[in-house]
C-alpha positions, 0 to 999 in steps of 0.5 A: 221872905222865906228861903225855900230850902228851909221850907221845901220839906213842908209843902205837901204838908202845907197842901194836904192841911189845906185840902184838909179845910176843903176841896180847892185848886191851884191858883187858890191854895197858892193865894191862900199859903201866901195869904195867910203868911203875910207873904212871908212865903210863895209857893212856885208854880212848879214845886206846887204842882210837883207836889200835886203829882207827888201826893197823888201818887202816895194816894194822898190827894185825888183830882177831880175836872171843875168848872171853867174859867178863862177858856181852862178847865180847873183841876180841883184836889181832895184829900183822901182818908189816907192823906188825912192819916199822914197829916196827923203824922206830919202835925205831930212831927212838925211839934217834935221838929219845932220844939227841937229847932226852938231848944237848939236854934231860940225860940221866943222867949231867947 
């Protein structure tokens, strides 16, 4: 598993490139980040929905009431264009950031 301090600058990024494939809720994006990293790495409850807060702020993401489930009403979340804008930005310097770490840390083939 992944420590959290290594990857704690990367959850909005991780949360904005998912609303990027399309409109989801919470409990969702949790299951699919843990999903599609093996379980590697498992967002906290709190640090996702302080993300949530964070980039709605920033008016990078919107909320919007879903369906309900359980006797609770889903809160569903959409990228917006300006979210969509700073991803591309964040994409780009997750590159440069990887590259750095690969030359200085070892990458695959060290």
């Amino acid at each position: 598993m992944i420590s959290s301090d290594v990857i704690r600058g990367y959850n909005d990024t991780f949360l904005l490139s998912l609303l990027a494939q399309g409109d989801s809720y919470g409990y969702d994006l949790s299951r699919q980040i843990r999903e599609l990293t093996d379980d590697a790495y498992i967002i906290k409850e709190t640090t996702m929905y302080s993300a949530f807060t964070r980039l709605k702020k920033k008016g990078y993401i919107t909320s919007y009431p879903g369906t309900v489930t359980q006797g609770k009403k889903r809160t569903y979340y959409s990228i917006t264009e300006k979210g969509k804008n700073y991803l591309k930005e964040k994409r780009q310097e997750w590159r440069i950031t990887k590259e750095v770490v690969d030359k200085l840390v070892g990458g695959d083939n060290k």
